[in-house]
C-alpha positions in Angstrom: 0.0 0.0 0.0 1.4 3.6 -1.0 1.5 5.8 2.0 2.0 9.8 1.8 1.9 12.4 4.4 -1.8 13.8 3.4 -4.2 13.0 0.7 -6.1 15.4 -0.8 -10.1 14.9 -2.0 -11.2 17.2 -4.5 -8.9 18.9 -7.1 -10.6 22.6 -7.3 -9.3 25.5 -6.3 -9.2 24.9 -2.5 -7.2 21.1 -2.9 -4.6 22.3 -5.7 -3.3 24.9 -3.4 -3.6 23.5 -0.2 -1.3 20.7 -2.2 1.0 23.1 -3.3 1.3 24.7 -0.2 1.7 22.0 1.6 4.1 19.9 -0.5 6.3 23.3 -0.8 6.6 22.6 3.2 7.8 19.3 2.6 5.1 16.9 3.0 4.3 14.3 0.3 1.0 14.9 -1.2 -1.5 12.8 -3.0 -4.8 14.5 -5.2 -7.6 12.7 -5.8 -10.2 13.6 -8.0 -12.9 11.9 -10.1 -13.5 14.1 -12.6 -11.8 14.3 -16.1 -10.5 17.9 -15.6 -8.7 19.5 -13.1 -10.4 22.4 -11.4 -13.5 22.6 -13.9 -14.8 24.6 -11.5 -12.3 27.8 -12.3 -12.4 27.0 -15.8 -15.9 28.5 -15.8 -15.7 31.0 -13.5 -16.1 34.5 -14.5 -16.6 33.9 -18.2 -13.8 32.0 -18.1 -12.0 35.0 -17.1 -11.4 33.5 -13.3 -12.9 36.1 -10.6 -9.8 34.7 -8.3 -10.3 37.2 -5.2 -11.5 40.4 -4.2 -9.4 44.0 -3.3 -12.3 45.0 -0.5 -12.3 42.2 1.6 -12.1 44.1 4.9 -9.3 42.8 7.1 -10.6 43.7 10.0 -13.9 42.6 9.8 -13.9 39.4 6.6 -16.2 38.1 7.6 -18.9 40.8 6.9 -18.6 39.3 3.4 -19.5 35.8 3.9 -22.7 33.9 5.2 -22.1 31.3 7.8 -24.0 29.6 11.3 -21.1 31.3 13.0 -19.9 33.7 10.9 -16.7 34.9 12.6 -15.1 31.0 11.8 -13.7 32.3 8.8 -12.1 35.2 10.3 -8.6 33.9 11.3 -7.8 32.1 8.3 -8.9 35.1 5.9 -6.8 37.4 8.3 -3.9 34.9 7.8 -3.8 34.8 3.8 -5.3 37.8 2.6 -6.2 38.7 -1.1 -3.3 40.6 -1.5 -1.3 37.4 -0.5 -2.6 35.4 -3.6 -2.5 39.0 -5.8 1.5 38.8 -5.0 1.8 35.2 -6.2 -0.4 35.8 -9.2 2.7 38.8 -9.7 5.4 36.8 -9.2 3.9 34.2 -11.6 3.9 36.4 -14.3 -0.3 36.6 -14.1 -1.8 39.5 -15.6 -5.2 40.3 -14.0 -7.5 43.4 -13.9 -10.3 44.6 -11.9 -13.4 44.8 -13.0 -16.1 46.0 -10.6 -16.4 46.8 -7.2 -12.8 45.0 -6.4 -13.3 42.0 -8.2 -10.3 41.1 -9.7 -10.1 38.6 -13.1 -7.4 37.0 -15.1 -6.2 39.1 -18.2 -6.1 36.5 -20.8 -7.9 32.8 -19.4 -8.8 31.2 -16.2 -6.2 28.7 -17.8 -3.8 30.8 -16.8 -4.9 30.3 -13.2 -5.1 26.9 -13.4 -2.1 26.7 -15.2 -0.5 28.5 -11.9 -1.2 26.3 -9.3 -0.6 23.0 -11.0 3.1 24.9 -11.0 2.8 25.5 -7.9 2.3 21.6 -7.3 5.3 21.1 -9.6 6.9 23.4 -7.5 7.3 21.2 -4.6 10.1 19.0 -5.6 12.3 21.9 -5.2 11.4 22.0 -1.9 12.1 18.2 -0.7 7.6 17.5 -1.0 6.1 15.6 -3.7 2.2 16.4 -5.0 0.9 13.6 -7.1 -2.3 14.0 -8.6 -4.9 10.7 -9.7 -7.0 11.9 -12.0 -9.8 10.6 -12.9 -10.5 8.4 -9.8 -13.1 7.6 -8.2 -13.0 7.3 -4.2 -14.5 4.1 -3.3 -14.6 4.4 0.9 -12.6 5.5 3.4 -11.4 3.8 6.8 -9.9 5.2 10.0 -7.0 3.2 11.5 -6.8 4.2 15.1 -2.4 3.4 16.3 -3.1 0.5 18.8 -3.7 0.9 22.6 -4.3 4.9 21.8 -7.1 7.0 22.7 -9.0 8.7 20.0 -7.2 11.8 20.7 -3.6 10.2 20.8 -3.4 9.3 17.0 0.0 10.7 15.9 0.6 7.2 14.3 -3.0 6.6 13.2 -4.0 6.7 9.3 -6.8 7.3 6.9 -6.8 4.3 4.2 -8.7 5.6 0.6 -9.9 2.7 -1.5 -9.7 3.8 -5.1 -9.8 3.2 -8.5 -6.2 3.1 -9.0 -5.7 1.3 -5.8 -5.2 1.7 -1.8 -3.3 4.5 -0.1 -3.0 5.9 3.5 -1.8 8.9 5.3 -2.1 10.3 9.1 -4.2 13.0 7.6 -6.6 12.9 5.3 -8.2 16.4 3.6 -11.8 16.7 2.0 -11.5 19.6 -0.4 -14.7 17.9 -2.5 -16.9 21.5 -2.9 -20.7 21.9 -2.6 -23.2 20.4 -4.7 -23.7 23.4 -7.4 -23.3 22.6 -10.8 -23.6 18.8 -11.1 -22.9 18.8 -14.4 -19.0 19.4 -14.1 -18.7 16.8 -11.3 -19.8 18.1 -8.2 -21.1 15.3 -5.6 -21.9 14.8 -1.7 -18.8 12.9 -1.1 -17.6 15.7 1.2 -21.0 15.7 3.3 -21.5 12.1 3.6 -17.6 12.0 4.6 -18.5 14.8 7.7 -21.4 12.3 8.6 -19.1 9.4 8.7 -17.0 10.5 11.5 -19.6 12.1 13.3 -19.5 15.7 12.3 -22.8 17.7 11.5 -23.6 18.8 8.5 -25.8 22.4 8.2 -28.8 22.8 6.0 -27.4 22.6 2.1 -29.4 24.7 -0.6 -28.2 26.4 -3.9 -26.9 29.7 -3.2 -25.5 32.8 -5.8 -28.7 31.7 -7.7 -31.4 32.7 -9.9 -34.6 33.4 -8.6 -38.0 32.0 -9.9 -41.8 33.0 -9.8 -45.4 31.2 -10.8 -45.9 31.3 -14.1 -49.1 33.1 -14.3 -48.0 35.7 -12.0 -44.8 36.5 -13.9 -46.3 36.5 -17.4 -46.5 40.4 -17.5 -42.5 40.2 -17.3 -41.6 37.0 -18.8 -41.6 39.4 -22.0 -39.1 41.5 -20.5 -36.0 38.7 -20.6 -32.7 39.9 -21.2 -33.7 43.7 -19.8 -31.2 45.1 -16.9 -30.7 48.1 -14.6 -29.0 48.5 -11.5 -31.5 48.6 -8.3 -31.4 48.1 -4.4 -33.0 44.6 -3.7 -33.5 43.4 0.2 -34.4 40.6 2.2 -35.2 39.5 5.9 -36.7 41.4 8.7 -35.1 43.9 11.0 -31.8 43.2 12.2 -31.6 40.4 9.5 -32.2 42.9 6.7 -29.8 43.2 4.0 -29.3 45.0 1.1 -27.2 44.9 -2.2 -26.7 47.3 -4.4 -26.0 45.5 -8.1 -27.6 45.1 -11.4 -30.9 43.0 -11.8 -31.5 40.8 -15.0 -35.1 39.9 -16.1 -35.2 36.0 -17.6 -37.8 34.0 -18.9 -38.7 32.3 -15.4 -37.9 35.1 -13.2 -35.0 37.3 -11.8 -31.5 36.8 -12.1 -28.0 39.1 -12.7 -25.7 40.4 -9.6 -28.5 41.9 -7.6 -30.9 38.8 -7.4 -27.5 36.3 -6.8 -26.1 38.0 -4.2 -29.5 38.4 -2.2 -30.6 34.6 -3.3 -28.0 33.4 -0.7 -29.9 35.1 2.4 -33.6 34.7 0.4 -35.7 32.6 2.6 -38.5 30.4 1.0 -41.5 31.9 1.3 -40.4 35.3 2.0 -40.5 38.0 0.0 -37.9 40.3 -1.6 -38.0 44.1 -2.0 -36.6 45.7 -5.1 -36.2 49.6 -5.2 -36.2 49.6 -9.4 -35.5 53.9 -9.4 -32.9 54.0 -6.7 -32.0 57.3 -5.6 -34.5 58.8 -7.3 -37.3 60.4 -5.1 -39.7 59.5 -8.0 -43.2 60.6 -6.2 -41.8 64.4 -6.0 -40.3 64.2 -10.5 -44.0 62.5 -10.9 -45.9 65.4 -9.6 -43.2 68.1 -11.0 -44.3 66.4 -14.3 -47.4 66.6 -13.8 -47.2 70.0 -12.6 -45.7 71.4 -15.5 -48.8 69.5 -18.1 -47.0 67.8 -20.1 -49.0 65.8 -22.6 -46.6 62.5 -22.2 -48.1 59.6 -21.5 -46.8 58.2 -18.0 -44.8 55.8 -19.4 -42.9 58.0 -21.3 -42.3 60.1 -18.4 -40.8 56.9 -16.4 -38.7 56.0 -19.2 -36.4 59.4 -17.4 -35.7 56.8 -14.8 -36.1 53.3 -16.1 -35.5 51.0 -19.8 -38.8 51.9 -21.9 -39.7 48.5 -21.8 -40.0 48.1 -18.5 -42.1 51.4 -18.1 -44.5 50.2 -20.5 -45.0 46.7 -18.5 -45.4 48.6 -15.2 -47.8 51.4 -16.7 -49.9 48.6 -18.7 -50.9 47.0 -14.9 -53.4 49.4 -14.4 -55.7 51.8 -16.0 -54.5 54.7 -14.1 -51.1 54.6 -14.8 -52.2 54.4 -18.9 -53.0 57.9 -19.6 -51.3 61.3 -20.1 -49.0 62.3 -16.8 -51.1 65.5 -16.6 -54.6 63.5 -16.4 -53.3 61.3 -13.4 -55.0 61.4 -10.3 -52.5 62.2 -7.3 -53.5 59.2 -5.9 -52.9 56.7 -8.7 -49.2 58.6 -8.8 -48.0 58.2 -5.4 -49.4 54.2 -6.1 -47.1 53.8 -8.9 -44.3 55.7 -7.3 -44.6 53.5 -3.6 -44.5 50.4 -6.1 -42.1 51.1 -7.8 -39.3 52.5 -5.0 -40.7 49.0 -3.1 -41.4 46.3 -5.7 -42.4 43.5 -3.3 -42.7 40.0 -4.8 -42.4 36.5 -3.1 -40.1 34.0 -5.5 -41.8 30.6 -5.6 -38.0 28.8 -5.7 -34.8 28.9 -7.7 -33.0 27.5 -10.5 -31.7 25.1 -8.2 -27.8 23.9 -7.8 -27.8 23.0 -12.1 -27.7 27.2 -11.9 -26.2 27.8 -8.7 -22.7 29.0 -8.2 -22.1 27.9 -4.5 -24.2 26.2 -1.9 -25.2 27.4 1.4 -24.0 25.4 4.1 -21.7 22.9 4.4 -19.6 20.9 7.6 -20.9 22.8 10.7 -17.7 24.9 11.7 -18.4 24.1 15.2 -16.7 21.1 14.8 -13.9 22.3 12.9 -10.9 24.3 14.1 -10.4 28.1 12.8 -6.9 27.9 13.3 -6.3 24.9 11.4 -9.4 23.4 9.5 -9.2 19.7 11.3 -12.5 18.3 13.0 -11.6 18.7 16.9 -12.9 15.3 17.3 -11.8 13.0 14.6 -7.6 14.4 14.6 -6.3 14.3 11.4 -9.2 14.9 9.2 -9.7 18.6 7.5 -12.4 20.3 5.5 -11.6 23.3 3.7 -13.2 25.3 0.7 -17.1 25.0 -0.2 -17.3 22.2 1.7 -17.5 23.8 4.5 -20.8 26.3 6.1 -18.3 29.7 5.0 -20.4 31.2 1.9 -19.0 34.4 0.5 -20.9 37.1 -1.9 -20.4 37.3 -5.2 -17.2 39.0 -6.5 -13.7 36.6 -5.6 -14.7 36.3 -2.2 -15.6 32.2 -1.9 -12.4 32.1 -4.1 -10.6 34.1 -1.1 -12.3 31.7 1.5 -10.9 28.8 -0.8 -7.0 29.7 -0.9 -7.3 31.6 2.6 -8.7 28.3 4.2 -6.2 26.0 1.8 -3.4 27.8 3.6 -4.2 27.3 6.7 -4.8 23.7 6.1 -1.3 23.5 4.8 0.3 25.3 7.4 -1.2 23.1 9.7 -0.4 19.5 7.9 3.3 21.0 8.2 3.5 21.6 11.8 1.3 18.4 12.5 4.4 16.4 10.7 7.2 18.3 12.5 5.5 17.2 15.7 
């Protein structure tokens, strides 16, 4: 049986770099992945451009960009490898990126060039006295628990993790499940991660598609189905009181209901059955330019006066919802104005579901970090095993941030499969 010093589930962004790190300290490292190409998962990502991180992660509060049961877990290792950490290796690399919105940062030419990176990295760690070897395809077929003889289950230094595979049997003292979330089946993504948590005893949180598209009843959403491929930027929120949240992003009309930045971003914290408020004229007080209009008698039908603020199209679907909003601005009773202007500054609508984890780019939830350590990623009760990346209940907004959580989590994995050997 081939032995190393960890073995690595799941070849995405979160394994590859907790491999190079690690085997750059040293430590022998096997990859395991069953799917036909490595990190698929970047490949994708920003139109294949790779959103790898994000400049306005806040040191001194990260975690103000993620969604978690206990939000502050993901502090210390965020703190620990910032994104200007990964920006310097990116530089030294020879990677030209750019930013693109709101401190989202992409690749220049490919996200091949970011893949391309940290299978160098791996490479990298023969000049450092480690090894990463990477099986690919493979298929994990269990995984066992060898407990050193006579020990308790927290003295396990000499205890191992045995991975029957495709390509055989190997073992290691510590064993690290990098495997993702369940979004996007369609390039590979499983539950082996979460049914590994539940083998050794670990919880797993509620799991549901996050970074999503949002859907509504067909009949109720016929009088903007037309509307598909329309955008503008708005203020959509969510949640009651302190819960409340609120982006500020652009907002893409589909087919089946509501998608673009906006709607992702807020589709994470969107509770079923709950409703969402959308401010379509933000910053506009539009009640006060609606009676100025009408003020002045112009002769322009009321659509034509919202098309100041919003795409034509979309005026004309709002003013078509009711009798009173279909006639010249000057005509319009005060009543019927401040009703279209309330509406529209606080579109309320309840989605009915969403496109589900075949649309979603992350899921919610994940290896309840109550288990796990912040310091070092390893269950506190089963020594030896890690969980680091989208595996775990650490979900970031939109914008390089679960990409940060990914290498920022990776690292300290690594740093802690290095000490955990010198021991």
């Amino acid at each position: 049986m081939s032995t190393f010093d960890a073995i690595i589930l799941g070849a995405g962004a979160a394994g590859l770099f907790c491999a190079a790190r690690a085997g750059q300290r040293g430590l022998r490292v096997l990859l395991i992945d069953h799917a036909d190409e490595v990190a698929e998962k970047i490949r994708i990502s920003g139109g294949g451009r790779a959103n790898f991180t994000n400049r306005d992660l806040d040191p001194a509060a990260p975690q103000r960009h993620f969604l978690s049961a206990n939000p502050h877990f993901c502090r210390s290792a965020l703190a620990r490898f910032a994104p200007r950490d990964f920006i310097g290796l990116l530089q030294r690399r020879g990677v030209g990126f750019h930013e693109k919105h709101k401190g989202q940062l992409f690749c220049d030419r490919s996200a091949e060039d970011l893949i391309g990176l940290l299978l160098a990295e791996c490479e990298a760690a023969a000049a450092h006295g480690g090894r990463v070897e990477r099986w690919q395809p493979c298929r994990v077929r269990g995984v066992r628990f060898q407990a050193e003889s006579g020990s308790s289950a927290q003295q396990t230094s000499a205890s191992s993790y045995s991975i029957d595979s495709d390509q055989g049997t190997v073992s290691a003292p510590a064993l690290v499940v990098a495997t993702g979330g369940l979004s996007i089946p369609k390039i590979g993504a499983t539950d082996l991660g979460q049914r590994l948590a539940r083998q050794f005893g670990l919880t797993v949180t509620g799991l549901r598609p996050g970074l999503v598209p949002l859907t509504f009843d067909g009949a109720a959403w016929a009088p903007y189905a037309q509307l598909a491929g329309l955008a503008l930027p708005v203020a959509i929120s969510t949640g009651a009181k302190k819960q409340r949240i609120t982006f500020h992003e652009d907002l893409l009309f589909t087919h089946r209901g509501l998608s673009g930045p906006a709607v992702l971003q807020i589709s994470s914290y969107w509770q079923p059955g709950t409703p969402i408020e959308i401010d379509l004229t933000q910053g506009v007080d539009l009640l006060a330019e609606l009676a100025a209009a009408k003020a002045r008698g112009t002769r322009k039908l009321i659509a034509g006066v919202l098309a100041a603020w919003l795409p034509q199209r979309l005026a004309d679907a709002w003013a078509r919802q009711d009798p009173a909003w279909q006639r010249p601005i000057a005509e319009a009773s005060d009543k019927a104005l401040t009703q279209l202007a309330e509406r529209l500054s606080c579109w309320q609508l309840t989605p009915t579901g969403t496109e589900g984890y075949k649309k979603a780019e992350v899921t919610v939830g994940g290896v309840d970090t109550r288990e796990l350590s912040s310091q070092t990623m390893e269950a506190k009760a089963q020594p030896g095993l890690y969980f680091i990346g989208e595996v775990v209940d650490v979900t970031g907004w939109l914008g390089g941030y679960n990409f940060q959580w990914a290498w920022a989590s990776a690292a300290a994995c690594a740093e802690a499969l290095a000490a955990r050997r010198a021991a």
